[in-house]
mmCIF file of the N, C-alpha and C atoms, coordinates in Angstrom:
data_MODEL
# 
_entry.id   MODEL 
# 
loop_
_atom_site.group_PDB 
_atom_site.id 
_atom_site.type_symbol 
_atom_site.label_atom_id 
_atom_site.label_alt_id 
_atom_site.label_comp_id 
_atom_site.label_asym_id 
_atom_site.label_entity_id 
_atom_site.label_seq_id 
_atom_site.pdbx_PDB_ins_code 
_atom_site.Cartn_x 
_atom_site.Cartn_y 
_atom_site.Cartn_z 
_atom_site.occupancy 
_atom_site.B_iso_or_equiv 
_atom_site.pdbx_formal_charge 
_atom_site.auth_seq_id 
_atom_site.auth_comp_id 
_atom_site.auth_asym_id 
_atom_site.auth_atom_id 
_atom_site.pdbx_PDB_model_num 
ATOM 1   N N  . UNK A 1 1  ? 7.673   -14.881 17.512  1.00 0.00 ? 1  UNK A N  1 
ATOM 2   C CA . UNK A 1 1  ? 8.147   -14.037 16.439  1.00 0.00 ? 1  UNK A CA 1 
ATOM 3   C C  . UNK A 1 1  ? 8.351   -12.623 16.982  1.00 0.00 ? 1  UNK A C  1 
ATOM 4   N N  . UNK A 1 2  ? 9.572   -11.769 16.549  1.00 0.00 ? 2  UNK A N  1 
ATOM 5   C CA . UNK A 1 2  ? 9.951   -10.827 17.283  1.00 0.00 ? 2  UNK A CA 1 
ATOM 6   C C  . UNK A 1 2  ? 9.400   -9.486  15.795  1.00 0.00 ? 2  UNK A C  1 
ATOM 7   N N  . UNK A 1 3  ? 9.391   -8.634  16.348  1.00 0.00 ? 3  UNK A N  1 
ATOM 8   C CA . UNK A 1 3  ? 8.720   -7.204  15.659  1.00 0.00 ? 3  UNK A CA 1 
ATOM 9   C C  . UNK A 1 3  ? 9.559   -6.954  14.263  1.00 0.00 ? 3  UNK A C  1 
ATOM 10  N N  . UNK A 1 4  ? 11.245  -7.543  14.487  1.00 0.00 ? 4  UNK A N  1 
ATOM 11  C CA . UNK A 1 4  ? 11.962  -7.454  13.355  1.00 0.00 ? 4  UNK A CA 1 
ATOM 12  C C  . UNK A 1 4  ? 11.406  -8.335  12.009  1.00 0.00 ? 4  UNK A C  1 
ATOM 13  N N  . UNK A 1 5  ? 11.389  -9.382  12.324  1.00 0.00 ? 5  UNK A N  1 
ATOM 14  C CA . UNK A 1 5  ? 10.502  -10.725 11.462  1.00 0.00 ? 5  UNK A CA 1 
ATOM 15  C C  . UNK A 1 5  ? 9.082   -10.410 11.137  1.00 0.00 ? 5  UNK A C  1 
ATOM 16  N N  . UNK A 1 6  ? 8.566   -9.937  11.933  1.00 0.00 ? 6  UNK A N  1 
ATOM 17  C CA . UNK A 1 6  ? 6.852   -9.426  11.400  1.00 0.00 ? 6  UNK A CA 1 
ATOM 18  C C  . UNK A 1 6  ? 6.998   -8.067  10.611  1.00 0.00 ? 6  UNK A C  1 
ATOM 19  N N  . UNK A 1 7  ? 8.158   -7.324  10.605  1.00 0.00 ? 7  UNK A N  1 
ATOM 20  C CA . UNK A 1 7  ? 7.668   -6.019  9.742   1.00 0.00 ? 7  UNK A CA 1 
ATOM 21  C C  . UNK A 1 7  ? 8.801   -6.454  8.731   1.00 0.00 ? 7  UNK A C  1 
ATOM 22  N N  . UNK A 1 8  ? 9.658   -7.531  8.545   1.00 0.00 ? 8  UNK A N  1 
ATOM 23  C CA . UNK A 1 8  ? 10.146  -8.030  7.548   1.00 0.00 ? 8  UNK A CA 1 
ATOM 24  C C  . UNK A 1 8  ? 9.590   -8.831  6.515   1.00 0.00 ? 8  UNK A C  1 
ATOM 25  N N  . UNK A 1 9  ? 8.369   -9.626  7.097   1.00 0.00 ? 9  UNK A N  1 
ATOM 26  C CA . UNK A 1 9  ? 7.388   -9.984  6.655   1.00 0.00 ? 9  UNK A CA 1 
ATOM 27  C C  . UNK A 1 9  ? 6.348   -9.352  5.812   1.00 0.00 ? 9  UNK A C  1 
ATOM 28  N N  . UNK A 1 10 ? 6.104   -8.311  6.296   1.00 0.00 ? 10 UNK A N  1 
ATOM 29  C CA . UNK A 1 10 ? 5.224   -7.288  6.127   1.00 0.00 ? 10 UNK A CA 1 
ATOM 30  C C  . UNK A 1 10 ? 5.674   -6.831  4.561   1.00 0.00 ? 10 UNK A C  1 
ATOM 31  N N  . UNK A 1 11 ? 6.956   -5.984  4.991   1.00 0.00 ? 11 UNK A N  1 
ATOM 32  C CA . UNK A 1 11 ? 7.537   -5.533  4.094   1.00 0.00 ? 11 UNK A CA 1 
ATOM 33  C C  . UNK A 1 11 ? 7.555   -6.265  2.533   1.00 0.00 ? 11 UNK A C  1 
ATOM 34  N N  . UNK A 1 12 ? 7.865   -7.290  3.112   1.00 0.00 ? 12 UNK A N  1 
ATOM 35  C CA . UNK A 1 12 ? 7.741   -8.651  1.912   1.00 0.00 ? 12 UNK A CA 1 
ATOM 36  C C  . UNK A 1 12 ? 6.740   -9.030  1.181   1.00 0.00 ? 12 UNK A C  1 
ATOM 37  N N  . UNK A 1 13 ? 5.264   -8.668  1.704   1.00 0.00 ? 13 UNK A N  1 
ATOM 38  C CA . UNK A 1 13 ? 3.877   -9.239  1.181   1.00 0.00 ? 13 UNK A CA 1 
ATOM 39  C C  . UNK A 1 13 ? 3.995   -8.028  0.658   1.00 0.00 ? 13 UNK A C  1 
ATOM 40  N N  . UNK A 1 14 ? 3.851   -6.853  0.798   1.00 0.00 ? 14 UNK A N  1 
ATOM 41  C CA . UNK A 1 14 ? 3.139   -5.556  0.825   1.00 0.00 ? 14 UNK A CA 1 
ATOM 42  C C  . UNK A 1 14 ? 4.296   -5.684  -0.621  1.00 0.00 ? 14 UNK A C  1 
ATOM 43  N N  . UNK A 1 15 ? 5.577   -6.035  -0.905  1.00 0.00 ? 15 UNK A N  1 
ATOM 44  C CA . UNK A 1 15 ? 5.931   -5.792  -2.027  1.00 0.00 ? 15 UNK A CA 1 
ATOM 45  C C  . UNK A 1 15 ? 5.529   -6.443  -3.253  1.00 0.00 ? 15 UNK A C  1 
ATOM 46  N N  . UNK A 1 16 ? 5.295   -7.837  -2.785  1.00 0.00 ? 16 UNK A N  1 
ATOM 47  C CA . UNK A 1 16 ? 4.671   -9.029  -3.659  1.00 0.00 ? 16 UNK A CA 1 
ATOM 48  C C  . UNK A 1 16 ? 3.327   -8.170  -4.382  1.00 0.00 ? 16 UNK A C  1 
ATOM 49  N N  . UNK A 1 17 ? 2.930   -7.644  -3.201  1.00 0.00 ? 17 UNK A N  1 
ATOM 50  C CA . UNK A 1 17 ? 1.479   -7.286  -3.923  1.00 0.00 ? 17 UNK A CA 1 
ATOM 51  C C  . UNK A 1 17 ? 1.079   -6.012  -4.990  1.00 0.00 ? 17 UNK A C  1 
ATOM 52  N N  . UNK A 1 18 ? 2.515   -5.249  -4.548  1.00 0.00 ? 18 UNK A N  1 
ATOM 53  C CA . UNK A 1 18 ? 2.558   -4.081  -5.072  1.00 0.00 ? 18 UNK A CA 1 
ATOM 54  C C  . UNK A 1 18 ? 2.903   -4.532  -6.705  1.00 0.00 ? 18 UNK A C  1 
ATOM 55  N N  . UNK A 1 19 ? 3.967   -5.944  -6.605  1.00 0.00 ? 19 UNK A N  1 
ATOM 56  C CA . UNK A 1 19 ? 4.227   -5.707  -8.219  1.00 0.00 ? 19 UNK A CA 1 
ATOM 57  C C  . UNK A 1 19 ? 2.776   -6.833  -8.897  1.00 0.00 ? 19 UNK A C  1 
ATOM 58  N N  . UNK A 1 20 ? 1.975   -7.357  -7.780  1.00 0.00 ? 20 UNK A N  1 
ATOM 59  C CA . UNK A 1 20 ? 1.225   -8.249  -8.515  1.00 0.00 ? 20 UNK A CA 1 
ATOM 60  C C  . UNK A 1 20 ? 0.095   -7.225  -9.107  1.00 0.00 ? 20 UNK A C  1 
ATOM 61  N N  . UNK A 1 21 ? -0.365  -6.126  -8.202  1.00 0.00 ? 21 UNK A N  1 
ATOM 62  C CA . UNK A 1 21 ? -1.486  -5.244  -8.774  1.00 0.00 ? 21 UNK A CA 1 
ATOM 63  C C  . UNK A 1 21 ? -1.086  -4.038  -9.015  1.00 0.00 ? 21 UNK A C  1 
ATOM 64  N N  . UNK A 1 22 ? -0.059  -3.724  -9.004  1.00 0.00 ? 22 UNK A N  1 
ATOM 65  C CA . UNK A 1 22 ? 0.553   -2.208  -9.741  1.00 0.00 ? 22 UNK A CA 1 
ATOM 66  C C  . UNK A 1 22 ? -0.095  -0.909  -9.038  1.00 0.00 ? 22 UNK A C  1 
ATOM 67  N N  . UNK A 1 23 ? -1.119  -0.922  -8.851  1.00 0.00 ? 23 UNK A N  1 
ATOM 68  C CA . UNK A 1 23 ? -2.015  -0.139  -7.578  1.00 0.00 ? 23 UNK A CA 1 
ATOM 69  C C  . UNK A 1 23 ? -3.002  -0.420  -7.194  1.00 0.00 ? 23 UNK A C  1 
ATOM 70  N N  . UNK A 1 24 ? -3.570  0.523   -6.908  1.00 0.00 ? 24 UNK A N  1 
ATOM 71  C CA . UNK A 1 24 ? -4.811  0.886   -5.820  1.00 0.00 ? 24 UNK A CA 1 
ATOM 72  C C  . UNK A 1 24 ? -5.849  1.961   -6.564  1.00 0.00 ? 24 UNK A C  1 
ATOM 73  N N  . UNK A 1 25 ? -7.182  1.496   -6.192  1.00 0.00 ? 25 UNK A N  1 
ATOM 74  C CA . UNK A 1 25 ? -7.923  2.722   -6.863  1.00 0.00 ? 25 UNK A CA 1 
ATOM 75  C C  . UNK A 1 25 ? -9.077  3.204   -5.417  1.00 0.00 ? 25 UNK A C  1 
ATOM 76  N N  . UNK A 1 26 ? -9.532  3.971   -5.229  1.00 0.00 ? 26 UNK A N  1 
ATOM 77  C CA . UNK A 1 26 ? -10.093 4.670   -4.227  1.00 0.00 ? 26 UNK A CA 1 
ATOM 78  C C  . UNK A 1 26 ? -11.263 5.574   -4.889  1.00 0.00 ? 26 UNK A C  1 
ATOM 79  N N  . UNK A 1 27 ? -12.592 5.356   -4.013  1.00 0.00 ? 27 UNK A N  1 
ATOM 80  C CA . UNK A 1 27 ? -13.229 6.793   -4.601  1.00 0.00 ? 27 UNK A CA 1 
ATOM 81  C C  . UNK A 1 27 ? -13.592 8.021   -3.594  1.00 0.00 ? 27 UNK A C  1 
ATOM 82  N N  . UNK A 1 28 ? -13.835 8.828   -4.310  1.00 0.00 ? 28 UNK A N  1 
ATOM 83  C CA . UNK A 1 28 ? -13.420 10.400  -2.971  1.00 0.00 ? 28 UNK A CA 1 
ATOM 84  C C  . UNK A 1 28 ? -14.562 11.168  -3.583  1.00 0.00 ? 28 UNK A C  1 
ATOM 85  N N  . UNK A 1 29 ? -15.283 11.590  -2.647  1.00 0.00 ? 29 UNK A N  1 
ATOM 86  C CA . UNK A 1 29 ? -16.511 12.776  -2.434  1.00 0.00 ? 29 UNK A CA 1 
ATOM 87  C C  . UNK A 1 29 ? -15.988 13.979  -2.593  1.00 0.00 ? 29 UNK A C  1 
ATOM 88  N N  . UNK A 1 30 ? -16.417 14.632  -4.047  1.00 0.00 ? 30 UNK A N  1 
ATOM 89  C CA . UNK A 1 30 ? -15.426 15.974  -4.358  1.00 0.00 ? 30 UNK A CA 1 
ATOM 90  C C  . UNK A 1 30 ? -16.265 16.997  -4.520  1.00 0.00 ? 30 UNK A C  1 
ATOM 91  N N  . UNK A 1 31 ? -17.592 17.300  -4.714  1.00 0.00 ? 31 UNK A N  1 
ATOM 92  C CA . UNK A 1 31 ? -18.559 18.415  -4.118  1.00 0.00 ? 31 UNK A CA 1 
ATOM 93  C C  . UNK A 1 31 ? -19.399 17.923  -3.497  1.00 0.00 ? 31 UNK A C  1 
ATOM 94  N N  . UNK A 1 32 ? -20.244 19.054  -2.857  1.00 0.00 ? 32 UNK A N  1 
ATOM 95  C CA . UNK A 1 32 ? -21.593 18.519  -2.477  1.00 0.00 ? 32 UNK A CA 1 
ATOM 96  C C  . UNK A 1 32 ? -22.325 20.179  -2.523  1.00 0.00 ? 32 UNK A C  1 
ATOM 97  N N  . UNK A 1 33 ? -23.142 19.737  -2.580  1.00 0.00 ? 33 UNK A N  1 
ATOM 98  C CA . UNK A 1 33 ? -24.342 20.710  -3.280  1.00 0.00 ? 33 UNK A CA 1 
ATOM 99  C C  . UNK A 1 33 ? -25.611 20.670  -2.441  1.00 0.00 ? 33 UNK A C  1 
ATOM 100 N N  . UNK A 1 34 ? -26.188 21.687  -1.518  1.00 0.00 ? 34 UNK A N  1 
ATOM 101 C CA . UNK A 1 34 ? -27.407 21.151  -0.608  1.00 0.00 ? 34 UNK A CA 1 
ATOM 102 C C  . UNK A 1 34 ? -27.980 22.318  -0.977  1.00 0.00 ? 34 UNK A C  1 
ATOM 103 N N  . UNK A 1 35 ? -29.518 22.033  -1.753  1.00 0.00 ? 35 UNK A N  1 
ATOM 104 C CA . UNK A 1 35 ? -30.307 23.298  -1.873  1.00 0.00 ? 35 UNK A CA 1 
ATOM 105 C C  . UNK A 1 35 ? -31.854 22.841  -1.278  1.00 0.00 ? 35 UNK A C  1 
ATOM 106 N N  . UNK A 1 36 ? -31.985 23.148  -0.414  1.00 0.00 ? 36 UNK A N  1 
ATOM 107 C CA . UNK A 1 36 ? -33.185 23.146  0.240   1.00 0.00 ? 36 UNK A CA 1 
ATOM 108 C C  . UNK A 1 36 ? -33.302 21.659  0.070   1.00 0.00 ? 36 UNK A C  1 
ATOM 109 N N  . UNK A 1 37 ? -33.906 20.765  0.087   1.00 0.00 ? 37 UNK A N  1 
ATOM 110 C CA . UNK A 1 37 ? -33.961 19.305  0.430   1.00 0.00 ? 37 UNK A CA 1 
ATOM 111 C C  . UNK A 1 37 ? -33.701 18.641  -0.697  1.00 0.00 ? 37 UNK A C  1 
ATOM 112 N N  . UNK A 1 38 ? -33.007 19.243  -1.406  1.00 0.00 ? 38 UNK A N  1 
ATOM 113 C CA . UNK A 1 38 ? -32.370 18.054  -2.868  1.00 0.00 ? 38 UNK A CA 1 
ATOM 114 C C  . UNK A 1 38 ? -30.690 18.209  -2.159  1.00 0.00 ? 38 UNK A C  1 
ATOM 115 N N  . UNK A 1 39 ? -30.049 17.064  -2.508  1.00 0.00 ? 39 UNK A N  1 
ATOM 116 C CA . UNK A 1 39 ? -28.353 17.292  -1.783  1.00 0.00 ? 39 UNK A CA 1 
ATOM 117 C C  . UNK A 1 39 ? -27.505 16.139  -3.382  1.00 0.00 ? 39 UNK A C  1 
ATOM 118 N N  . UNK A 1 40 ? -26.578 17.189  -3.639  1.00 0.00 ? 40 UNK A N  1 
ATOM 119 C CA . UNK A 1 40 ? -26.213 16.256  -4.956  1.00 0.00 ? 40 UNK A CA 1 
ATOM 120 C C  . UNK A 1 40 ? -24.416 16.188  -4.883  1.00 0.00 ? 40 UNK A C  1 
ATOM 121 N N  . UNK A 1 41 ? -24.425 15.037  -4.916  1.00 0.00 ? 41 UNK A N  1 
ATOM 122 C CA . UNK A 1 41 ? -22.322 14.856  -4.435  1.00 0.00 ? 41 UNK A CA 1 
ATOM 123 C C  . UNK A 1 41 ? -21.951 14.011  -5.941  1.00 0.00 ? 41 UNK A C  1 
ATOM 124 N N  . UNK A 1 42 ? -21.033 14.343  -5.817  1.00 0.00 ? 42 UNK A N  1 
ATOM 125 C CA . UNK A 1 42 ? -20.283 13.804  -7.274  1.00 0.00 ? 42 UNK A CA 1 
ATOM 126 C C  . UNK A 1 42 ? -18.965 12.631  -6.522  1.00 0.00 ? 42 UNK A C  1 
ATOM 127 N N  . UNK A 1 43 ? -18.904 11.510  -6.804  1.00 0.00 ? 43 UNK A N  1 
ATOM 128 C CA . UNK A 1 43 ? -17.588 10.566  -6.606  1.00 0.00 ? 43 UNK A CA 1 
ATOM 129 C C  . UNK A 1 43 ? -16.930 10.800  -7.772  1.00 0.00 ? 43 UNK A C  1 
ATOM 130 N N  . UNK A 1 44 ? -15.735 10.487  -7.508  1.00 0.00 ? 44 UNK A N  1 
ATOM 131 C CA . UNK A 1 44 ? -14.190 10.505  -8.454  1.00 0.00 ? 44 UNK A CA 1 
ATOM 132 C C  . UNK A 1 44 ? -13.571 9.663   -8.150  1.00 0.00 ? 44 UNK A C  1 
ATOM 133 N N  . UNK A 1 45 ? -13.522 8.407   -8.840  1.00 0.00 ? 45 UNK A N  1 
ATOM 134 C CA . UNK A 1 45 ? -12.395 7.210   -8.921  1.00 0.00 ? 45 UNK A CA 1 
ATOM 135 C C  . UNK A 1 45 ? -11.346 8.466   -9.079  1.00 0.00 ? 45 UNK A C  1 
ATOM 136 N N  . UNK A 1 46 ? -10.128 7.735   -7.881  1.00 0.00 ? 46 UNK A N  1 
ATOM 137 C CA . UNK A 1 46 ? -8.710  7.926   -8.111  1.00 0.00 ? 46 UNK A CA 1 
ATOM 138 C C  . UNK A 1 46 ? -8.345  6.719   -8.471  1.00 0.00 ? 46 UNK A C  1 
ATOM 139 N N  . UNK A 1 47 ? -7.469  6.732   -9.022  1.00 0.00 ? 47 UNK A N  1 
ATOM 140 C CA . UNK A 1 47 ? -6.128  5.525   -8.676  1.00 0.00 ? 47 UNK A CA 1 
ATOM 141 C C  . UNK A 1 47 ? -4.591  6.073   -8.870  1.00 0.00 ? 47 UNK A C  1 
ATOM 142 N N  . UNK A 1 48 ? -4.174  5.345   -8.101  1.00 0.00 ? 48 UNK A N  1 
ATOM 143 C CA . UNK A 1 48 ? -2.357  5.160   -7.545  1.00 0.00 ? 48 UNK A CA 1 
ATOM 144 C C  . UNK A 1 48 ? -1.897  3.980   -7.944  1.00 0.00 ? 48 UNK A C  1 
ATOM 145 N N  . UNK A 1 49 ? -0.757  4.725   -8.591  1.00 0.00 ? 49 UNK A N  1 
ATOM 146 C CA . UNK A 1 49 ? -0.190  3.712   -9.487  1.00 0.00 ? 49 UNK A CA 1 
ATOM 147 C C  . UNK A 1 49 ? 1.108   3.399   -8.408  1.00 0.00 ? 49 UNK A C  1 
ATOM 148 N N  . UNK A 1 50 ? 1.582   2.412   -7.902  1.00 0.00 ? 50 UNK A N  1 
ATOM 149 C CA . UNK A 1 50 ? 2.729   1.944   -7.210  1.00 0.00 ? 50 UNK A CA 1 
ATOM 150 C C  . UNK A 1 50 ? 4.078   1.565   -8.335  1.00 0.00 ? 50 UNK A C  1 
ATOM 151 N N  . UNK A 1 51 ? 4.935   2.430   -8.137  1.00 0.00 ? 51 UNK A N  1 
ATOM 152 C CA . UNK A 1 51 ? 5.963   1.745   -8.957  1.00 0.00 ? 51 UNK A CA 1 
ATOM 153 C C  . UNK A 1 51 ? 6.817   0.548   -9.021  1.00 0.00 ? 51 UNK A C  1 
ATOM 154 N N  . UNK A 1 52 ? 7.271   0.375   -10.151 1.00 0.00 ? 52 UNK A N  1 
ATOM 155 C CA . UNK A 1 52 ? 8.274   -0.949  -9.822  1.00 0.00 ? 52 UNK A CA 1 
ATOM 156 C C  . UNK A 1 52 ? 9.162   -1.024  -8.788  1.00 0.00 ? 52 UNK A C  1 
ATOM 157 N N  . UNK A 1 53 ? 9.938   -0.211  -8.889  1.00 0.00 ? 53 UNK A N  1 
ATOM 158 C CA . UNK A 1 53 ? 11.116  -0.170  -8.243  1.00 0.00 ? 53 UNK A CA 1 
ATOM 159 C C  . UNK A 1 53 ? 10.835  0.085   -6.512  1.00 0.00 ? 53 UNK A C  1 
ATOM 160 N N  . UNK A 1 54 ? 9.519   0.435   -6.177  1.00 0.00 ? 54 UNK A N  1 
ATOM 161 C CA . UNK A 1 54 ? 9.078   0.377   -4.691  1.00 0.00 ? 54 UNK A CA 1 
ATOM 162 C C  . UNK A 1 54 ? 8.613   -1.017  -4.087  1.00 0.00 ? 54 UNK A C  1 
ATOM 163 N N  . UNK A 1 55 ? 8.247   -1.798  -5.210  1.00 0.00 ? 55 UNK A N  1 
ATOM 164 C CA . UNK A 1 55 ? 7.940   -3.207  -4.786  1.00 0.00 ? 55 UNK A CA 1 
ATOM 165 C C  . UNK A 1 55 ? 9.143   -3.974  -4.653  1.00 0.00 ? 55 UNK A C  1 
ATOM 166 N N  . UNK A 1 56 ? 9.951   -3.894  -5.762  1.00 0.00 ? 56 UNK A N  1 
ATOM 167 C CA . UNK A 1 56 ? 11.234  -4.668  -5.557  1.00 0.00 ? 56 UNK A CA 1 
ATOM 168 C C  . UNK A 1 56 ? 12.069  -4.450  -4.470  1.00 0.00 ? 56 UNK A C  1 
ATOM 169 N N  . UNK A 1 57 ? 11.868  -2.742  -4.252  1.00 0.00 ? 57 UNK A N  1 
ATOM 170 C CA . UNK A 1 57 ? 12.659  -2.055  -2.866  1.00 0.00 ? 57 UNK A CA 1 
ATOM 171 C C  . UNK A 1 57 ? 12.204  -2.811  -1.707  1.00 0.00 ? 57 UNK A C  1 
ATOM 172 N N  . UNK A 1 58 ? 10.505  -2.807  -1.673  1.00 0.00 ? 58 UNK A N  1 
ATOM 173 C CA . UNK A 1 58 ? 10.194  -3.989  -0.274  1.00 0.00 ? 58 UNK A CA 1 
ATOM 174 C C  . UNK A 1 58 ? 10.679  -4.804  -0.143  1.00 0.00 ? 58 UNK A C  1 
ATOM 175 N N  . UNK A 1 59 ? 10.840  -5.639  -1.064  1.00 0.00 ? 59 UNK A N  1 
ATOM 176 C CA . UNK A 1 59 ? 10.848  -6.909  -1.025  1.00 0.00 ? 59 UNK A CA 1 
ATOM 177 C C  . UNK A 1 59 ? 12.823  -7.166  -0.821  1.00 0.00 ? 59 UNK A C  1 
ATOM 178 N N  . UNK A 1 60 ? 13.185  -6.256  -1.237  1.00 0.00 ? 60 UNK A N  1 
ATOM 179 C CA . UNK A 1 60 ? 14.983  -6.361  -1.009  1.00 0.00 ? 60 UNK A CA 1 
ATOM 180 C C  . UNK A 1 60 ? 14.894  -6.445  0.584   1.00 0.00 ? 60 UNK A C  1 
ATOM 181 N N  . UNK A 1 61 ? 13.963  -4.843  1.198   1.00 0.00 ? 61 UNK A N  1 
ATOM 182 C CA . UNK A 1 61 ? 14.855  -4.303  2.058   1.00 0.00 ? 61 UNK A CA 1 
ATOM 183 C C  . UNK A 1 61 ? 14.085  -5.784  3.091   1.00 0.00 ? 61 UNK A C  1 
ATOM 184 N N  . UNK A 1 62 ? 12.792  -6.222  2.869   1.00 0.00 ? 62 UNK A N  1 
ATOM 185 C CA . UNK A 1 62 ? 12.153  -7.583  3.994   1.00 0.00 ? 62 UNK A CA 1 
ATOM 186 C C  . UNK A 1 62 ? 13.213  -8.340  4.071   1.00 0.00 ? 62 UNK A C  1 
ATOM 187 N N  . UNK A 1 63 ? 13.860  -8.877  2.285   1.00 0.00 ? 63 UNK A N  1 
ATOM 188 C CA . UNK A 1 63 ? 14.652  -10.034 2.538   1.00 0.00 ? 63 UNK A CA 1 
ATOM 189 C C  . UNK A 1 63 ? 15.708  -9.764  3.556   1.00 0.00 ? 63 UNK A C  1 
ATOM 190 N N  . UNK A 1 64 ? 16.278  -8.420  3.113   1.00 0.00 ? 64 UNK A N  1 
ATOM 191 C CA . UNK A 1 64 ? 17.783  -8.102  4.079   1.00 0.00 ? 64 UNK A CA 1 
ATOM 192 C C  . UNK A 1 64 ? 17.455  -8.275  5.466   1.00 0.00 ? 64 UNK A C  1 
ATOM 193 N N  . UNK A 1 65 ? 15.922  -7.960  6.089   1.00 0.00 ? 65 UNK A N  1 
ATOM 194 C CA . UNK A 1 65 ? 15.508  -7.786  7.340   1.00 0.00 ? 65 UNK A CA 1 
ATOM 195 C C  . UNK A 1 65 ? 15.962  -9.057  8.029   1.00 0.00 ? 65 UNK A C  1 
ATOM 196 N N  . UNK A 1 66 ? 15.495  -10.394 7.081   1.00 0.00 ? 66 UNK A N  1 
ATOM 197 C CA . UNK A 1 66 ? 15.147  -11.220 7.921   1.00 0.00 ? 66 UNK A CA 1 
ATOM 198 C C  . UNK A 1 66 ? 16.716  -12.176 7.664   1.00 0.00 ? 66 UNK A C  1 
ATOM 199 N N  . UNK A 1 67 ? 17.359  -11.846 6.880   1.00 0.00 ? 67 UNK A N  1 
ATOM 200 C CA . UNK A 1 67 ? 19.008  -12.500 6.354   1.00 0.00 ? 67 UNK A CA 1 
ATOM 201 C C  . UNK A 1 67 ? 20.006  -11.593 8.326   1.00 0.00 ? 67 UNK A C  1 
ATOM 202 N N  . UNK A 1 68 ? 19.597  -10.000 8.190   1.00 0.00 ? 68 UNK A N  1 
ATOM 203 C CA . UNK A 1 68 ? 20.096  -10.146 9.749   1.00 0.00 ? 68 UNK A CA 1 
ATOM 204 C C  . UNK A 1 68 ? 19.322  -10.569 10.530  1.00 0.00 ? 68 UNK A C  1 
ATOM 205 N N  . UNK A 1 69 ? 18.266  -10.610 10.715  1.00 0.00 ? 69 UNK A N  1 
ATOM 206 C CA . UNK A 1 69 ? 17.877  -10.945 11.924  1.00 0.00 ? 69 UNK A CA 1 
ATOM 207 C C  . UNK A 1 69 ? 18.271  -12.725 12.587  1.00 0.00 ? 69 UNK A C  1 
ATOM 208 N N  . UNK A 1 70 ? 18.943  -13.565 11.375  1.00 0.00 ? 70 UNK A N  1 
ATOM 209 C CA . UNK A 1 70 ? 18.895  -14.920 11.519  1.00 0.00 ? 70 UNK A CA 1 
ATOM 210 C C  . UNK A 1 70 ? 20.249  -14.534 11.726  1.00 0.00 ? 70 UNK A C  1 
ATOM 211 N N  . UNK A 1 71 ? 20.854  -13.597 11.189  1.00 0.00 ? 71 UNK A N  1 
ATOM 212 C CA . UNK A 1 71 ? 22.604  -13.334 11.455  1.00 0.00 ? 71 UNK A CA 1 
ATOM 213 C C  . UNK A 1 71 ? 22.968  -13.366 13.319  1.00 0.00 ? 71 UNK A C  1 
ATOM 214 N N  . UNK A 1 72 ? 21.993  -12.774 13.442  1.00 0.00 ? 72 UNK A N  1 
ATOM 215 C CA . UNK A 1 72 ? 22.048  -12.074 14.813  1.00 0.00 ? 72 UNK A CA 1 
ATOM 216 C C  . UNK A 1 72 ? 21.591  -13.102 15.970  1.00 0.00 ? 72 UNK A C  1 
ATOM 217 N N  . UNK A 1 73 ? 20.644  -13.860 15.556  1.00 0.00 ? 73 UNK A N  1 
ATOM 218 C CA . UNK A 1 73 ? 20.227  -14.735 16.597  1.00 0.00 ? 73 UNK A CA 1 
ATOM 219 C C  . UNK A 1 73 ? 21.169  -16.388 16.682  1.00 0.00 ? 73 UNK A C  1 
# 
């Protein structure tokens, strides 16, 4: 398998998945507080919302990847 087919591939899951879970959520360390031996941090769920039209975009531009790459070989 050549690098064109694996990031056509790629392209292709990574879109599937984008429209199957819409995003991603992450958590992030947003103060921290150290007073003499007490230390107090606060987490913050983010989440990222992936749009439609970026999943469908993967998934076009994988298919087109791999429609030339079979053109070509």
């Amino acid at each position: 398998m050549n690098v064109t087919k694996i990031a056509a591939m790629a392209l292709i899951i990574a879109g599937i998945l984008g429209l199957v879970y819409g995003g991603f959520s992450y958590t992030k360390d947003t103060q921290q507080v150290k007073l003499g031996p007490i230390e107090m941090s606060v987490k913050e769920k983010q989440t990222v919302n992936i749009p439609l039209w970026a999943g469908v975009g993967a998934i076009v531009i994988g298919g087109g990847l791999l429609v030339l790459e079979s053109r070509k070989s």
